[in-house]
Structures are given as C-alpha cells and as structure tokens.
C-alpha positions as CSV (number, residue, x, y, z in Angstrom):
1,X,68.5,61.7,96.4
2,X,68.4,65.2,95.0
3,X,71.6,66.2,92.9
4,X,72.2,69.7,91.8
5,X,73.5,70.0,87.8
6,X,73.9,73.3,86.4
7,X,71.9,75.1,88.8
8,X,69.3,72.9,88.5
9,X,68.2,70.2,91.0
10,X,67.2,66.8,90.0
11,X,65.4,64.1,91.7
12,X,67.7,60.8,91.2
13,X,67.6,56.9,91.9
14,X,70.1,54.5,90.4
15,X,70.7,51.1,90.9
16,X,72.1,47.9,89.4
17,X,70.0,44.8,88.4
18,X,70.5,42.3,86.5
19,X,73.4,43.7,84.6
20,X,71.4,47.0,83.9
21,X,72.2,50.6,85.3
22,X,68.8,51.2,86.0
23,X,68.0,55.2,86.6
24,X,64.8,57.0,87.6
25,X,65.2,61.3,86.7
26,X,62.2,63.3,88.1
27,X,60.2,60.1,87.4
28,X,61.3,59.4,83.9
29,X,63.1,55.7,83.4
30,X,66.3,54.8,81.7
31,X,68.0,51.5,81.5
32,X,71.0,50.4,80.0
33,X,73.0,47.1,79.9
34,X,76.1,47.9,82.1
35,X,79.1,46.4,83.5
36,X,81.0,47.3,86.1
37,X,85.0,47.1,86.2
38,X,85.7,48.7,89.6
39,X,84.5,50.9,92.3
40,X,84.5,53.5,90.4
41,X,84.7,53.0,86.4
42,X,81.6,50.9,84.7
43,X,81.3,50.3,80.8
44,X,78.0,51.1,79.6
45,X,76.5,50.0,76.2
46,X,74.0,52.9,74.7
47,X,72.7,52.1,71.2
48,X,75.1,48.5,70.8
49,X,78.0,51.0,71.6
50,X,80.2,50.1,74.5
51,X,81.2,53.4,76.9
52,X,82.8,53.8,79.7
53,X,82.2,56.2,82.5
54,X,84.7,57.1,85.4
55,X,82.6,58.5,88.5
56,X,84.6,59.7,91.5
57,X,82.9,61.2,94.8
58,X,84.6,63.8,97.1
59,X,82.3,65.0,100.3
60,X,78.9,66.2,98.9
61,X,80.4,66.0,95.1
62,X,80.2,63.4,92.5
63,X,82.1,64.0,89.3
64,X,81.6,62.0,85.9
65,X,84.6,61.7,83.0
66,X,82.9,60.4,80.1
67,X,84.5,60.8,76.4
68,X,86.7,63.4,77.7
69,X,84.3,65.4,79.0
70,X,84.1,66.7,82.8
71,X,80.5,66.9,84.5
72,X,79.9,67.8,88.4
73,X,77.1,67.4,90.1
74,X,76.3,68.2,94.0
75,X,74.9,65.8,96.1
76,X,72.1,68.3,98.2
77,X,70.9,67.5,101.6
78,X,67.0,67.2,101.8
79,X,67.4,69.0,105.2
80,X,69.7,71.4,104.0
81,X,67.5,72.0,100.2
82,X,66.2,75.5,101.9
83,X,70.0,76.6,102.6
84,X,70.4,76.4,99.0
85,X,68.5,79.3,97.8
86,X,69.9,81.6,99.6
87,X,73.8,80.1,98.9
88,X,75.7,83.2,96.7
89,X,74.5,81.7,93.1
90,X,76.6,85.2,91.4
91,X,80.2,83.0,92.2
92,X,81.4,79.9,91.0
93,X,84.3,78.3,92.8
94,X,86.8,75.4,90.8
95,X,87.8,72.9,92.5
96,X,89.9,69.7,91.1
97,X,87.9,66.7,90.8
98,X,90.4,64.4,92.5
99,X,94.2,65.3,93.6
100,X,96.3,66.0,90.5
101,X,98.9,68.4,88.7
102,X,97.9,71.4,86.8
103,X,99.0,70.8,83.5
104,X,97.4,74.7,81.8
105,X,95.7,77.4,83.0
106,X,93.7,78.7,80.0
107,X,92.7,81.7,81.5
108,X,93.9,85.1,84.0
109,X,92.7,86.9,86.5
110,X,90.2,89.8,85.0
111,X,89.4,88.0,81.8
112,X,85.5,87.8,81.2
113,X,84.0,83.9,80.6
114,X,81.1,82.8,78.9
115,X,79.4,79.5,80.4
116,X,81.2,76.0,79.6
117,X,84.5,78.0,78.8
118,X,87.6,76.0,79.5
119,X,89.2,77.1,82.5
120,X,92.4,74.5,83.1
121,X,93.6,71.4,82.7
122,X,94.3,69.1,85.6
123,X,95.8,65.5,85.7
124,X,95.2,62.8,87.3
125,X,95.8,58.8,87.5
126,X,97.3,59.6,83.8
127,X,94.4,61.1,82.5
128,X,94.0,64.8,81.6
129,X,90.5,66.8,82.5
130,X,89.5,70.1,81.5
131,X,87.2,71.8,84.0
132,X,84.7,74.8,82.4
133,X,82.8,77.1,83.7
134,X,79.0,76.9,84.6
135,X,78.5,80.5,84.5
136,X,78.9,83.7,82.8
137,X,81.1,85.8,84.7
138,X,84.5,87.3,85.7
139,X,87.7,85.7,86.9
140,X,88.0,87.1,89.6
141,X,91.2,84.8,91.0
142,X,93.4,82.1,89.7
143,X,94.6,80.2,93.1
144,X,97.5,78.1,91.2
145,X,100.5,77.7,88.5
146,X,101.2,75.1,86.2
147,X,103.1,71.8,87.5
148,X,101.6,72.6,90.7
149,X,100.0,69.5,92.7
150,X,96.8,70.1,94.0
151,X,94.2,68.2,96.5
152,X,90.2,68.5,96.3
153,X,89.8,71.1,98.3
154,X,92.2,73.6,97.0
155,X,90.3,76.6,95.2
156,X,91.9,76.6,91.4
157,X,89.9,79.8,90.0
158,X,87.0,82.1,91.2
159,X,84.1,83.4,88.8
160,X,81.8,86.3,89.9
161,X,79.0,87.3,87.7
C-alpha cells in the first residue's frame, strides 16, 4: 500500500510472523519482536527495550501514539495516486485522531506556525494527544473551544501557507 507521511509517499508492507512485526519501506526490511495486546495497541521491543504503540484507523487515515508523540499518515488510493498532485498542498486541515474532548487550544486565528508546532490538545480513552502542524503557514481558523467534544470528522484548525 502506498501511505502518505509528511508530504511524502511511501511504499509499505507489514505483516506479523512468528512473533515479529515484519515491515518492508520502499524495499528496505525491518523486523522487530512484537506482541500484540489488542486490535489496536502492540508492544514492540527495539534494542531489548519494550514499546508500545497505539495505531487507530479512521476512513483513509491511520494515526500512531508512540511515547507521547502523535504521527498521521494517509492511506492513498493507487487509482486515485494522480488525484493527489493536484490536491491543494498550500492548506493543512486538523482533524482529531479519534472522538475526544479538547483539553487546550495552543494557538488563534491569525497567528503564523512553523512546521511540527503544537496546535491543541485533545483527549481520548484517558490519554492526552497533542496534534502539530506539518506545514509552515497561517491559522487561518480555529473550528472549536476547550471542553468541547469532538468526533473525527470535525475540522479543529485550518493552516494556509
């Protein structure tokens, strides 16, 4: 599958075998022992230290939580690949990675953001993730207040470049 990471695209396999996570990233191999606890949460053991990492999937997005940090990736359609390039790459739109509260908005509408600034804080299943920005840009629109529930597809914040 290809997967789309901080406007770049990535050709990804992963599988399970033998107690291994087993992934191949534009053809280079990476094992390591895993385990996994649920549908969704696996501990993995990188360098005899045991990890674990959270993966949720909404639609065409897959979102990681791993040592407190947030990472979304998009799932892209090998049909749809060409329809891509020509989507508007100058605005960023943040969506919550699973329904939630907002616990802080760390930034307004108008204030200028630098790429991986921290945008807000949303909970969720009693664990708190802050969602940054891939790109260098405006605010342009903060969609929400704090204490406010929220599903996936509620737009939080706009960035322009």
């Amino acid at each position: 599958m290809k997967i789309k990471f901080q406007n770049q695209i990535f050709n990804v396999e992963s599988r399970i075998e033998n107690e291994h996570l087993i992934s191949i990233l534009n053809d280079e191999k990476i094992s390591f022992p895993v385990k996994q606890i649920d549908e969704n949460t696996f501990s993995i053991f990188n360098s005899n230290q045991k990890e674990f990492i959270y993966f949720y999937k909404n639609k065409n997005h897959i979102f990681a939580f791993h040592n407190g940090e947030h990472f979304k990736f998009e799932e892209i359609d090998e049909e749809s690949n060409f329809e891509l390039e020509s989507k508007n790459e100058n605005q960023e739109k943040i969506f919550p990675p699973m329904p939630g509260n907002i616990v802080k908005i760390l930034v307004s509408s108008g204030d200028e953001v630098a790429e991986n600034t921290p945008l807000i804080i949303v909970e969720a299943m009693k664990m708190e993730t802050t969602l940054y920005s891939s790109l260098k840009g405006k605010v342009t629109s903060v969609n929400v207040s704090e204490k406010e529930q929220v599903d996936t597809d509620k737009v939080l914040i706009v960035i322009e470049k």
